[in-house]
C-alpha positions in Angstrom: 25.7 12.0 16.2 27.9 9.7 18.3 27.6 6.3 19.2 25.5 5.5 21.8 25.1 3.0 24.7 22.6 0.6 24.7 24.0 -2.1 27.0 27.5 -3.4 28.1 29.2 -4.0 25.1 26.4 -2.5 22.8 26.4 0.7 21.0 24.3 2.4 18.7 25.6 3.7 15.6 23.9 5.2 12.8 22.4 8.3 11.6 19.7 10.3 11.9 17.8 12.0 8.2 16.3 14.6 9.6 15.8 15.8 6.0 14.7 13.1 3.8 11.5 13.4 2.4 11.1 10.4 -0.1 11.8 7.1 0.0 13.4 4.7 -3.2 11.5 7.7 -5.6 8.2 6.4 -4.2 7.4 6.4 -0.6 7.0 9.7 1.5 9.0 10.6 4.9 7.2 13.1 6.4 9.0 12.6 9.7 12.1 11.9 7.9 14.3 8.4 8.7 17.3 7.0 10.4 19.6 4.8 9.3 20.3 2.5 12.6 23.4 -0.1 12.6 24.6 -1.2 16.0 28.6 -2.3 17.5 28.5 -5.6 19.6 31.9 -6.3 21.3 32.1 -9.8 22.8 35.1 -10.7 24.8 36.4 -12.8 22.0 34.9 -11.4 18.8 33.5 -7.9 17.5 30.5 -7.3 14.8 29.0 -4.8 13.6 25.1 -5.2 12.3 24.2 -3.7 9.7 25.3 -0.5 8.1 24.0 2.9 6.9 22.7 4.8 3.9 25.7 5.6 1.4 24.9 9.3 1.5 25.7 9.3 5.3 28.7 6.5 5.7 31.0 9.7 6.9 28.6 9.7 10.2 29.3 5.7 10.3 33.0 5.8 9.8 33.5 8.6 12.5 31.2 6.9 14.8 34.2 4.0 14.2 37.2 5.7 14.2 38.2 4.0 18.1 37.4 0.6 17.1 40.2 -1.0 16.2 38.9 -3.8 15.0 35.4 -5.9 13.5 35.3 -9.3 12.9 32.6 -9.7 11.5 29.8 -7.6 9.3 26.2 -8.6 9.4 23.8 -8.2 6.6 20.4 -8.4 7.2 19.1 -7.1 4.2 20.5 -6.3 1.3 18.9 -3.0 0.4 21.3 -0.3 0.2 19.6 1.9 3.3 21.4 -0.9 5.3 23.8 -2.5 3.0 25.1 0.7 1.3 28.3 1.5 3.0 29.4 -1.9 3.5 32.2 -1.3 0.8 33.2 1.1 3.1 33.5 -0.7 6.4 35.2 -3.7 4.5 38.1 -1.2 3.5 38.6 0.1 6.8 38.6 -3.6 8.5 40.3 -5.6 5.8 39.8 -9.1 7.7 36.5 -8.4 8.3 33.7 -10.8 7.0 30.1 -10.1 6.2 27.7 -12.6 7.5 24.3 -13.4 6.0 22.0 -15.3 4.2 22.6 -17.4 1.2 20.2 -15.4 -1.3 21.8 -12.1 0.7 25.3 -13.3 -0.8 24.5 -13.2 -4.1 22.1 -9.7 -4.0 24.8 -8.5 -2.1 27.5 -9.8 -4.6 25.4 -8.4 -7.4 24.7 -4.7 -6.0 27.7 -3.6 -4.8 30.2 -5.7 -6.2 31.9 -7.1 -2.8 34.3 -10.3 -3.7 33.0 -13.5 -2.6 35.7 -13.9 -0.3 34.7 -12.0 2.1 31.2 -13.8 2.8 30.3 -16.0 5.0 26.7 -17.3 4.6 24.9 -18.5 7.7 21.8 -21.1 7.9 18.4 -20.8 9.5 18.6 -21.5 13.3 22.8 -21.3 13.2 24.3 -19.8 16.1 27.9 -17.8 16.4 30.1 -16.9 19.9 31.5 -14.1 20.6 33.2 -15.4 23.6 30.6 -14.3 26.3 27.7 -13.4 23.8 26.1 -15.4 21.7 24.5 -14.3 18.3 21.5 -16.6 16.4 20.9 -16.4 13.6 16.3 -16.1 12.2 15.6 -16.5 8.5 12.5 -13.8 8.2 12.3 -13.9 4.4 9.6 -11.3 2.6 10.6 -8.8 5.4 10.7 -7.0 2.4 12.9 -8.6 0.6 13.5 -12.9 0.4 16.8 -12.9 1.8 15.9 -11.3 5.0 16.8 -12.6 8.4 17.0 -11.3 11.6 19.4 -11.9 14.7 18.9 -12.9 18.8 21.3 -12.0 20.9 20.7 -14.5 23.8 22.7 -13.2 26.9 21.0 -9.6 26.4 18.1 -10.6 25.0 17.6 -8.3 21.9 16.4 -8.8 18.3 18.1 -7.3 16.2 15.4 -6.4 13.6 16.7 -4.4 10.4 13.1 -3.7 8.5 11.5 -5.8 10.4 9.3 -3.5 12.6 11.1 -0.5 12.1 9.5 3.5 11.8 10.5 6.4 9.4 11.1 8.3 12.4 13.7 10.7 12.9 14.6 11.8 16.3 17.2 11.9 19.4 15.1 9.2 21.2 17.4 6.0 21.5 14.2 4.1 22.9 10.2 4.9 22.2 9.2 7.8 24.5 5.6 8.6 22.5 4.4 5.1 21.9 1.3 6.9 19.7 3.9 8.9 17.5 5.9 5.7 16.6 2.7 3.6 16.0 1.5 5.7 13.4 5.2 5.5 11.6 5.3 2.1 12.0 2.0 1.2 10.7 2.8 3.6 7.9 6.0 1.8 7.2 4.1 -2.0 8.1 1.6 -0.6 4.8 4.2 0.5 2.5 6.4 -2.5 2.5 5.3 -5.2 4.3 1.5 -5.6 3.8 1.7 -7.5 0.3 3.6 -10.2 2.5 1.2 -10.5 5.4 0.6 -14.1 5.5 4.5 -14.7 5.5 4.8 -12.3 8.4 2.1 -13.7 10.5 5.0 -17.1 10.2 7.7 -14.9 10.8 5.8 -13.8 13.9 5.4 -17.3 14.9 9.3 -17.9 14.6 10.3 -15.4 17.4 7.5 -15.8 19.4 9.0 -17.8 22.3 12.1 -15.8 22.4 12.8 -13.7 25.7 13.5 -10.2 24.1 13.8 -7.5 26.2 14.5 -5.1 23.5 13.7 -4.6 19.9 16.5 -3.3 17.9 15.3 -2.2 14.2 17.2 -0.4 11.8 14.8 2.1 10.9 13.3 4.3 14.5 13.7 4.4 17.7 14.5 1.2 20.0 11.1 -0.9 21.3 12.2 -1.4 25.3 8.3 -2.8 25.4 8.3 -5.1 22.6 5.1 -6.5 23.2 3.9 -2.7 21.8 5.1 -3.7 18.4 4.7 -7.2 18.0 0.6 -7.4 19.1 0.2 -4.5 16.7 1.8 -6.5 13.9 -0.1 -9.1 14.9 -3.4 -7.4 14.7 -2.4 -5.6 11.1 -1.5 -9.0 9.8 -4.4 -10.6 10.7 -7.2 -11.8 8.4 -10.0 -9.8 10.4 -10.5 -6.3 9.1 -12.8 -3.7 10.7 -16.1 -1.6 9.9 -14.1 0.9 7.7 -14.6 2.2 4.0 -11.5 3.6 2.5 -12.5 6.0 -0.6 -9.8 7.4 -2.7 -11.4 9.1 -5.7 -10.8 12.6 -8.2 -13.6 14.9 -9.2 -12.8 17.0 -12.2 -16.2 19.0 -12.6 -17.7 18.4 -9.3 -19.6 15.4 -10.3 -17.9 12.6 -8.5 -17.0 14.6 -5.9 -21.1 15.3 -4.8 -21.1 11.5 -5.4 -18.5 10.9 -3.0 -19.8 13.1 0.0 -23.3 12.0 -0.2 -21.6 8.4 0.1 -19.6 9.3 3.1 -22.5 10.5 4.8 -24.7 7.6 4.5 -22.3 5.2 5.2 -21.7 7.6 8.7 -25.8 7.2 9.7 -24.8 3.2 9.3 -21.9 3.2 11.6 -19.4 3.0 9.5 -16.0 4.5 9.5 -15.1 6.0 6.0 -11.5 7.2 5.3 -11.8 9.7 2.3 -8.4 10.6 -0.3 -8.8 12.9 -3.0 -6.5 11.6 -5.0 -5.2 15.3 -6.1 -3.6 16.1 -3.0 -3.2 12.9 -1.4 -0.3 11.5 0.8 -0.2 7.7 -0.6 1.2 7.1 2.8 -1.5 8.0 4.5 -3.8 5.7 2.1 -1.7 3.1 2.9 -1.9 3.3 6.5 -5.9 2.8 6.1 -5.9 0.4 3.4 -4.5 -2.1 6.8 -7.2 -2.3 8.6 -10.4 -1.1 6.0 -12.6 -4.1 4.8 -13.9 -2.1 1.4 -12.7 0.4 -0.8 -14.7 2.2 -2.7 -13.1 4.0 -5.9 -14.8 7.6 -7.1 -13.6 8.6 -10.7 -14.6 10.6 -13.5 -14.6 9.0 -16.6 -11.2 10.7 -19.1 -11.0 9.1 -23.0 -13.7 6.2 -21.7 -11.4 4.8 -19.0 -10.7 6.3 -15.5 -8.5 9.2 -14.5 -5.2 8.4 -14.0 -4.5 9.0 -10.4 -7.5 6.3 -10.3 -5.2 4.1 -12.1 -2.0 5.0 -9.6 -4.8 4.2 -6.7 -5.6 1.0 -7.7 -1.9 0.1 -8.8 -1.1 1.1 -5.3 -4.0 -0.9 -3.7 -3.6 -4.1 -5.9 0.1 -4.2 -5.2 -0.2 -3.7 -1.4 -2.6 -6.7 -1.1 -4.8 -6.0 2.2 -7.3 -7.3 3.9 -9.7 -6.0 2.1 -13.3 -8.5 1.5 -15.2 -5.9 -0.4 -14.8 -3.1 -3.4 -16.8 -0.9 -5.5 -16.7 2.3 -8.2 -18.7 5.0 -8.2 -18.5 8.0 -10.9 -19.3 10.1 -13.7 -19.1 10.3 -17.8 -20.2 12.7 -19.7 -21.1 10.2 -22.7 -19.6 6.6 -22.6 -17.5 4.9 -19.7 -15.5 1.9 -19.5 -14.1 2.4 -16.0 -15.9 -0.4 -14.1 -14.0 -2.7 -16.1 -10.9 -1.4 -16.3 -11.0 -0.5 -12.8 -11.8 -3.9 -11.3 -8.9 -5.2 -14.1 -6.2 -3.1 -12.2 -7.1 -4.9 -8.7 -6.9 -9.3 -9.6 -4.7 -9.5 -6.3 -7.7 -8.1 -4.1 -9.6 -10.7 -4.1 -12.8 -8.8 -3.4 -16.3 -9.2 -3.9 -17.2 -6.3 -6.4 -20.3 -4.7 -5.0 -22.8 -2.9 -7.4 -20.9 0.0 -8.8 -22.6 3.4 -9.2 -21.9 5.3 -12.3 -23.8 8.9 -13.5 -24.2 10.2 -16.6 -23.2 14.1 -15.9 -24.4 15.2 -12.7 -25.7 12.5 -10.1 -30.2 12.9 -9.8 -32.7 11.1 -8.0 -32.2 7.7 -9.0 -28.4 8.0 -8.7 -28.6 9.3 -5.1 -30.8 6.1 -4.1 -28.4 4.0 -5.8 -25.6 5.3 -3.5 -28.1 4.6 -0.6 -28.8 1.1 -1.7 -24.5 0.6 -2.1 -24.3 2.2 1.9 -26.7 -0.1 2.9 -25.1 -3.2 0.8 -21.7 -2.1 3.1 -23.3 -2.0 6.2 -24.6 -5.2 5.9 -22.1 -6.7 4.5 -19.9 -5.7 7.3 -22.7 -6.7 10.0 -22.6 -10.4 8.5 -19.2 -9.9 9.2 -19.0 -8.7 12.5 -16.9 -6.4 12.0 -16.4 -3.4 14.7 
Protein backbone atom coordinates (compact mmCIF):
# COMPACT_ATOMS: atom_id res chain seq x y z
CA UNK A 1 0.00 0.00 0.00
CA UNK A 2 1.32 3.57 -0.50
CA UNK A 3 1.70 6.21 1.80
CA UNK A 4 -0.93 8.09 2.69
CA UNK A 5 -2.06 11.69 3.66
CA UNK A 6 -3.08 12.48 6.84
CA UNK A 7 -2.36 16.17 7.13
CA UNK A 8 0.11 18.74 5.55
CA UNK A 9 3.33 17.33 6.13
CA UNK A 10 1.94 13.91 7.56
CA UNK A 11 1.76 10.64 5.89
CA UNK A 12 0.83 7.33 6.74
CA UNK A 13 3.07 4.51 6.21
CA UNK A 14 2.81 1.04 7.20
CA UNK A 15 1.29 -2.14 6.23
CA UNK A 16 -1.68 -3.80 6.29
CA UNK A 17 -1.63 -8.11 7.61
CA UNK A 18 -4.45 -9.09 6.05
CA UNK A 19 -3.33 -12.58 6.82
CA UNK A 20 -1.93 -12.93 10.20
CA UNK A 21 -3.78 -14.94 12.41
CA UNK A 22 -1.67 -15.18 15.77
CA UNK A 23 -0.04 -12.93 17.67
CA UNK A 24 3.77 -13.48 19.58
CA UNK A 25 2.56 -17.53 19.46
CA UNK A 26 -0.34 -16.60 21.80
CA UNK A 27 -2.82 -14.13 20.92
CA UNK A 28 -5.46 -14.61 17.98
CA UNK A 29 -6.08 -12.13 14.92
CA UNK A 30 -9.10 -12.95 13.69
CA UNK A 31 -9.39 -9.66 11.73
CA UNK A 32 -5.80 -9.82 11.12
CA UNK A 33 -3.37 -6.44 12.02
CA UNK A 34 -1.54 -3.55 10.57
CA UNK A 35 1.58 -2.47 11.27
CA UNK A 36 1.09 1.55 11.29
CA UNK A 37 4.32 4.03 11.34
CA UNK A 38 3.78 7.58 10.18
CA UNK A 39 6.37 10.43 8.03
CA UNK A 40 6.30 13.90 9.76
CA UNK A 41 8.20 16.58 7.59
CA UNK A 42 8.68 19.85 9.45
CA UNK A 43 10.27 22.69 7.61
CA UNK A 44 13.46 22.26 9.38
CA UNK A 45 13.61 18.58 10.46
CA UNK A 46 12.08 15.13 9.19
CA UNK A 47 11.03 11.95 11.53
CA UNK A 48 9.69 9.11 11.10
CA UNK A 49 7.51 7.29 14.10
CA UNK A 50 7.75 4.21 14.57
CA UNK A 51 8.36 1.37 12.18
CA UNK A 52 6.85 -1.94 10.93
CA UNK A 53 6.86 -5.73 11.44
CA UNK A 54 10.24 -7.22 10.06
CA UNK A 55 8.38 -9.63 7.78
CA UNK A 56 6.90 -6.53 5.87
CA UNK A 57 9.94 -3.79 6.05
CA UNK A 58 9.91 -4.16 1.94
CA UNK A 59 6.33 -2.36 2.09
CA UNK A 60 8.10 0.31 4.56
CA UNK A 61 11.24 0.90 2.52
CA UNK A 62 9.18 1.40 -0.79
CA UNK A 63 6.69 3.51 0.89
CA UNK A 64 10.32 5.59 1.44
CA UNK A 65 12.04 5.35 -1.53
CA UNK A 66 11.29 9.61 -2.34
CA UNK A 67 12.28 10.69 0.92
CA UNK A 68 15.52 11.75 0.72
CA UNK A 69 16.18 12.16 4.05
CA UNK A 70 15.04 11.36 8.09
CA UNK A 71 16.42 12.95 10.82
CA UNK A 72 15.21 11.41 13.24
CA UNK A 73 13.59 7.78 14.25
CA UNK A 74 11.14 7.51 16.99
CA UNK A 75 10.72 4.49 19.11
CA UNK A 76 7.88 4.15 21.14
CA UNK A 77 8.06 0.78 22.03
CA UNK A 78 10.47 -1.53 21.71
CA UNK A 79 8.57 -4.57 20.60
CA UNK A 80 9.57 -5.75 17.27
CA UNK A 81 5.87 -5.25 15.58
CA UNK A 82 7.10 -1.54 15.76
CA UNK A 83 10.73 -1.63 16.33
CA UNK A 84 11.61 -4.53 13.93
CA UNK A 85 12.82 -2.82 10.87
CA UNK A 86 14.53 -0.15 12.55
CA UNK A 87 17.93 -1.77 11.36
CA UNK A 88 16.65 -1.22 8.25
CA UNK A 89 15.61 2.43 8.16
CA UNK A 90 19.03 3.26 9.97
CA UNK A 91 20.96 1.72 6.84
CA UNK A 92 19.05 3.57 4.43
CA UNK A 93 19.40 7.11 6.45
CA UNK A 94 22.89 6.74 7.93
CA UNK A 95 22.63 10.13 9.99
CA UNK A 96 19.55 9.28 11.25
CA UNK A 97 18.98 8.97 15.03
CA UNK A 98 16.40 7.03 16.95
CA UNK A 99 14.71 8.83 19.68
CA UNK A 100 13.25 7.28 22.79
CA UNK A 101 13.07 6.54 26.25
CA UNK A 102 15.95 5.67 28.47
CA UNK A 103 14.76 1.90 29.39
CA UNK A 104 13.76 1.86 25.37
CA UNK A 105 17.68 2.43 24.71
CA UNK A 106 18.84 -0.29 26.28
CA UNK A 107 15.73 -3.01 25.19
CA UNK A 108 16.35 -1.56 22.03
CA UNK A 109 20.19 -1.98 22.25
CA UNK A 110 19.65 -5.46 23.50
CA UNK A 111 17.11 -6.84 20.73
CA UNK A 112 18.35 -5.76 17.80
CA UNK A 113 21.77 -4.93 18.37
CA UNK A 114 21.69 -1.03 17.10
CA UNK A 115 25.11 0.92 18.31
CA UNK A 116 24.59 3.23 20.97
CA UNK A 117 25.54 5.98 18.84
CA UNK A 118 22.81 6.33 17.12
CA UNK A 119 20.35 7.03 20.29
CA UNK A 120 19.17 9.75 21.53
CA UNK A 121 17.14 9.26 24.77
CA UNK A 122 14.48 11.81 25.51
CA UNK A 123 12.90 12.72 29.10
CA UNK A 124 9.34 12.86 30.33
CA UNK A 125 7.66 16.17 29.36
CA UNK A 126 10.77 17.09 26.76
CA UNK A 127 9.90 18.74 23.68
CA UNK A 128 11.76 18.79 20.06
CA UNK A 129 11.21 21.39 16.84
CA UNK A 130 10.97 20.59 13.67
CA UNK A 131 11.06 24.13 12.50
CA UNK A 132 7.21 24.76 12.22
CA UNK A 133 6.12 21.59 14.25
CA UNK A 134 6.63 20.83 17.45
CA UNK A 135 6.89 17.14 18.80
CA UNK A 136 6.47 16.36 22.89
CA UNK A 137 7.47 13.88 24.17
CA UNK A 138 4.61 11.48 27.17
CA UNK A 139 6.27 8.72 29.21
CA UNK A 140 3.13 6.12 29.23
CA UNK A 141 5.09 3.21 30.78
CA UNK A 142 3.08 -0.42 31.22
CA UNK A 143 1.53 0.47 27.78
CA UNK A 144 2.60 -2.85 27.51
CA UNK A 145 5.84 -2.70 28.12
CA UNK A 146 7.83 -0.12 30.87
CA UNK A 147 9.63 1.91 28.42
CA UNK A 148 6.55 3.07 26.63
CA UNK A 149 5.92 6.65 25.75
CA UNK A 150 3.88 8.34 23.53
CA UNK A 151 4.23 11.61 21.44
CA UNK A 152 1.89 15.19 20.97
CA UNK A 153 2.32 16.85 18.05
CA UNK A 154 1.07 20.43 19.17
CA UNK A 155 0.48 22.41 15.89
CA UNK A 156 -1.83 19.40 14.49
CA UNK A 157 -2.85 18.21 17.44
CA UNK A 158 -2.33 14.40 17.21
CA UNK A 159 -1.16 11.68 19.61
CA UNK A 160 0.78 9.64 18.34
CA UNK A 161 -0.14 6.39 20.22
CA UNK A 162 1.87 3.15 19.20
CA UNK A 163 -0.02 0.35 21.47
CA UNK A 164 -1.60 2.64 23.29
CA UNK A 165 -5.29 2.30 22.09
CA UNK A 166 -4.59 0.57 19.09
CA UNK A 167 -7.08 -2.44 17.25
CA UNK A 168 -5.99 -5.81 15.47
CA UNK A 169 -7.75 -4.54 12.60
CA UNK A 170 -6.94 -4.96 9.17
CA UNK A 171 -8.49 -2.81 6.59
CA UNK A 172 -8.20 0.18 3.82
CA UNK A 173 -9.85 2.66 6.35
CA UNK A 174 -7.14 5.40 7.22
CA UNK A 175 -9.76 6.74 9.90
CA UNK A 176 -12.76 4.64 11.93
CA UNK A 177 -15.74 4.39 9.59
CA UNK A 178 -17.62 1.39 11.87
CA UNK A 179 -17.05 2.73 15.33
CA UNK A 180 -18.85 -0.84 16.65
CA UNK A 181 -16.28 -3.01 14.53
CA UNK A 182 -13.15 -1.19 15.96
CA UNK A 183 -14.59 -1.19 19.56
CA UNK A 184 -14.78 -4.77 19.74
CA UNK A 185 -10.93 -4.98 18.38
CA UNK A 186 -9.93 -2.58 20.63
CA UNK A 187 -11.43 -3.93 23.64
CA UNK A 188 -10.05 -7.30 22.55
CA UNK A 189 -6.62 -5.85 22.21
CA UNK A 190 -7.24 -3.36 25.71
CA UNK A 191 -7.85 -7.37 27.37
CA UNK A 192 -5.01 -9.14 25.92
CA UNK A 193 -2.26 -6.63 26.81
CA UNK A 194 -3.21 -3.98 28.69
CA UNK A 195 -5.63 -5.15 31.39
CA UNK A 196 -2.95 -6.60 33.99
CA UNK A 197 -1.79 -2.78 33.93
CA UNK A 198 -5.12 -1.04 34.48
CA UNK A 199 -4.41 1.04 37.39
CA UNK A 200 -1.17 2.49 35.57
CA UNK A 201 -3.40 3.26 32.63
CA UNK A 202 -6.12 4.99 34.42
CA UNK A 203 -2.56 7.56 35.31
CA UNK A 204 -1.60 7.35 31.88
CA UNK A 205 -5.07 8.50 31.04
CA UNK A 206 -4.82 11.27 33.43
CA UNK A 207 -1.41 12.47 31.75
CA UNK A 208 -3.10 13.32 28.26
CA UNK A 209 -6.16 14.36 29.48
CA UNK A 210 -5.92 18.13 28.89
CA UNK A 211 -4.31 17.85 25.67
CA UNK A 212 -6.25 19.22 22.57
CA UNK A 213 -6.06 16.04 20.21
CA UNK A 214 -7.89 16.10 17.29
CA UNK A 215 -6.70 12.82 16.12
CA UNK A 216 -5.52 9.59 17.60
CA UNK A 217 -2.75 8.00 15.76
CA UNK A 218 -1.99 4.36 17.03
CA UNK A 219 0.18 1.94 15.50
CA UNK A 220 -2.00 -0.92 15.45
CA UNK A 221 -5.87 0.03 13.40
CA UNK A 222 -7.35 2.53 11.92
CA UNK A 223 -6.92 6.41 12.85
CA UNK A 224 -9.56 7.75 15.98
CA UNK A 225 -10.70 11.33 14.15
CA UNK A 226 -13.26 11.20 17.41
CA UNK A 227 -10.93 10.47 20.15
CA UNK A 228 -13.20 10.92 22.83
CA UNK A 229 -14.64 7.25 21.31
CA UNK A 230 -11.58 5.58 22.55
CA UNK A 231 -10.43 7.29 25.41
CA UNK A 232 -14.15 7.19 27.57
CA UNK A 233 -14.12 3.53 26.59
CA UNK A 234 -10.65 3.12 28.14
CA UNK A 235 -11.76 4.86 30.78
CA UNK A 236 -14.83 2.80 31.55
CA UNK A 237 -12.67 -0.69 30.96
CA UNK A 238 -10.07 0.64 33.43
CA UNK A 239 -12.27 1.52 35.98
CA UNK A 240 -12.77 -0.27 39.28
CA UNK A 241 -16.65 -0.75 38.81
CA UNK A 242 -17.48 -3.97 36.99
CA UNK A 243 -21.04 -4.90 35.86
CA UNK A 244 -23.80 -7.72 36.59
CA UNK A 245 -21.92 -10.37 34.43
CA UNK A 246 -20.70 -13.98 35.19
CA UNK A 247 -18.02 -15.15 32.94
CA UNK A 248 -17.95 -19.19 32.95
CA UNK A 249 -15.18 -20.92 31.15
CA UNK A 250 -15.38 -24.58 31.90
CA UNK A 251 -14.74 -28.41 30.00
CA UNK A 252 -17.08 -31.34 30.30
CA UNK A 253 -15.58 -34.63 29.54
CA UNK A 254 -18.62 -37.08 30.17
CA UNK A 255 -21.38 -34.59 30.28
CA UNK A 256 -21.30 -34.10 33.92
CA UNK A 257 -19.95 -30.59 34.30
CA UNK A 258 -21.41 -29.52 31.36
CA UNK A 259 -25.36 -30.25 32.83
CA UNK A 260 -23.79 -28.43 35.81
CA UNK A 261 -22.89 -25.57 33.86
CA UNK A 262 -26.23 -25.01 31.83
CA UNK A 263 -28.44 -25.42 34.87
CA UNK A 264 -26.07 -22.56 36.34
CA UNK A 265 -26.47 -20.32 33.40
CA UNK A 266 -30.07 -20.58 33.58
CA UNK A 267 -30.55 -19.61 37.03
CA UNK A 268 -28.33 -17.02 37.09
CA UNK A 269 -30.61 -15.62 33.78
CA UNK A 270 -34.11 -15.70 36.06
CA UNK A 271 -31.82 -13.37 38.49
CA UNK A 272 -30.81 -10.86 35.92
CA UNK A 273 -27.71 -11.63 35.45
CA UNK A 274 -25.56 -11.62 32.33
CA UNK A 275 -23.54 -14.97 31.99
CA UNK A 276 -20.84 -15.20 29.28
CA UNK A 277 -20.28 -19.03 28.80
CA UNK A 278 -16.58 -20.68 27.10
CA UNK A 279 -16.12 -24.21 26.65
CA UNK A 280 -12.86 -24.30 26.96
CA UNK A 281 -12.52 -26.95 23.97
CA UNK A 282 -13.29 -24.76 21.31
CA UNK A 283 -12.77 -21.49 22.77
CA UNK A 284 -11.24 -18.19 21.30
CA UNK A 285 -9.11 -16.95 24.45
CA UNK A 286 -9.68 -13.65 22.88
CA UNK A 287 -12.96 -13.64 23.13
CA UNK A 288 -12.65 -14.72 27.03
CA UNK A 289 -10.66 -11.94 27.35
CA UNK A 290 -12.85 -9.39 26.02
CA UNK A 291 -15.47 -10.53 28.91
CA UNK A 292 -13.11 -11.05 31.64
CA UNK A 293 -13.12 -6.66 31.34
CA UNK A 294 -16.08 -5.85 32.34
CA UNK A 295 -17.48 -9.42 34.32
CA UNK A 296 -17.53 -9.12 38.26
CA UNK A 297 -17.33 -13.15 38.82
CA UNK A 298 -16.01 -16.03 37.18
CA UNK A 299 -17.13 -19.09 37.70
CA UNK A 300 -14.82 -22.13 36.66
CA UNK A 301 -16.62 -25.64 35.53
CA UNK A 302 -14.11 -28.64 35.40
CA UNK A 303 -14.05 -32.16 35.63
CA UNK A 304 -11.79 -33.57 37.93
CA UNK A 305 -8.41 -35.62 35.61
CA UNK A 306 -5.58 -37.47 38.09
CA UNK A 307 -7.34 -35.46 41.24
CA UNK A 308 -6.62 -32.03 39.94
CA UNK A 309 -8.47 -30.11 37.13
CA UNK A 310 -8.37 -30.46 33.44
CA UNK A 311 -5.83 -28.81 31.86
CA UNK A 312 -7.49 -26.29 29.72
CA UNK A 313 -8.93 -25.30 33.40
CA UNK A 314 -5.36 -24.73 34.27
CA UNK A 315 -4.63 -22.58 30.77
CA UNK A 316 -8.08 -20.60 31.90
CA UNK A 317 -7.00 -19.68 35.11
CA UNK A 318 -3.34 -18.99 33.97
CA UNK A 319 -4.96 -16.70 31.54
CA UNK A 320 -7.39 -15.10 34.01
CA UNK A 321 -4.80 -14.67 36.92
CA UNK A 322 -2.25 -13.12 34.54
CA UNK A 323 -4.78 -10.66 32.99
CA UNK A 324 -5.79 -9.25 36.47
CA UNK A 325 -9.48 -7.78 35.94
CA UNK A 326 -11.91 -6.44 37.79
CA UNK A 327 -13.18 -9.15 38.95
CA UNK A 328 -14.73 -9.09 43.11
CA UNK A 329 -16.00 -12.56 42.97
CA UNK A 330 -15.06 -16.41 41.87
CA UNK A 331 -16.20 -19.86 42.19
CA UNK A 332 -15.70 -23.77 40.84
CA UNK A 333 -18.20 -25.95 40.11
CA UNK A 334 -17.58 -29.76 38.81
CA UNK A 335 -17.36 -33.33 38.81
CA UNK A 336 -15.04 -36.42 40.09
CA UNK A 337 -15.68 -39.68 39.69
CA UNK A 338 -13.85 -40.62 43.16
CA UNK A 339 -11.50 -37.98 44.84
CA UNK A 340 -10.87 -34.22 43.69
CA UNK A 341 -8.49 -31.73 44.64
CA UNK A 342 -9.45 -29.03 42.10
CA UNK A 343 -10.96 -26.36 44.47
CA UNK A 344 -7.58 -25.97 45.77
CA UNK A 345 -5.54 -26.08 43.09
CA UNK A 346 -7.84 -24.04 41.23
CA UNK A 347 -8.17 -21.07 43.64
CA UNK A 348 -3.99 -21.60 43.88
CA UNK A 349 -3.69 -20.70 40.08
CA UNK A 350 -5.66 -17.28 40.58
CA UNK A 351 -3.55 -15.20 43.96
CA UNK A 352 -3.56 -12.03 41.66
CA UNK A 353 -7.49 -12.02 41.54
CA UNK A 354 -8.08 -10.98 44.59
CA UNK A 355 -11.51 -12.40 44.79
CA UNK A 356 -13.88 -13.50 47.32
CA UNK A 357 -14.15 -17.40 46.72
CA UNK A 358 -17.84 -18.17 46.85
CA UNK A 359 -19.04 -21.67 47.89
CA UNK A 360 -17.80 -23.95 45.21
CA UNK A 361 -20.07 -26.77 43.87
CA UNK A 362 -18.50 -30.10 43.28
CA UNK A 363 -20.43 -33.65 42.24
CA UNK A 364 -19.51 -36.91 42.67
CA UNK A 365 -20.51 -38.51 39.04
CA UNK A 366 -23.57 -37.07 37.77
CA UNK A 367 -25.03 -33.80 39.50
CA UNK A 368 -28.75 -35.01 41.75
CA UNK A 369 -31.04 -33.25 43.83
CA UNK A 370 -28.98 -31.83 46.36
CA UNK A 371 -26.31 -30.80 43.82
CA UNK A 372 -28.88 -28.86 41.63
CA UNK A 373 -30.00 -26.80 44.91
CA UNK A 374 -26.56 -26.12 45.63
CA UNK A 375 -26.11 -24.47 42.20
CA UNK A 376 -29.37 -22.50 43.05
CA UNK A 377 -28.09 -21.46 46.45
CA UNK A 378 -24.44 -20.31 44.42
CA UNK A 379 -27.03 -18.17 41.70
CA UNK A 380 -28.63 -16.67 44.31
CA UNK A 381 -25.18 -15.98 46.40
CA UNK A 382 -24.20 -14.02 42.84
CA UNK A 383 -27.12 -12.16 42.52
CA UNK A 384 -26.91 -10.74 45.70
CA UNK A 385 -23.66 -10.28 45.82
CA UNK A 386 -23.87 -8.15 42.78
CA UNK A 387 -27.22 -6.26 44.18
CA UNK A 388 -25.00 -5.13 47.28
CA UNK A 389 -22.96 -4.02 44.63
CA UNK A 390 -25.03 -2.24 42.45
CA UNK A 391 -23.92 -3.41 39.74
CA UNK A 392 -26.09 -3.05 36.35
Amino acid sequence: MKARKVKEGIDWMGAVDWDRRLFDSLIPLPDGTSYNAYLIQGSEKTVLVDTVDPSMVDVLLFQLESVPNIDYVIAHHAEQDHSGSLPHVLEKYKNARVLTTPKGKGMLVDHLLIPEERFITVDDGETLSLGDKTLEFIYTPWVHWPETMVTYLREDQILFTCDFFGSHLATTDLYVTDEGRVYEAAKRYYAEIMMPFRKIIQKNLEKIQDLEIDLIAPSHGPIYDRPAFIIDAYRDWVSEIPRNVVVLPYISMHGSTAKMVEYLVSALAEKGVTVHQFDLAVTDIGKLAITLVDAATIVIGTPTVHVGPHPNVFYAAYLANALRPKLKFASIIGSYGWSSKAIEQIAGLIPNLQVEILEPVLCKGFPREADFKALDNLAATIAEKHKEHNLT
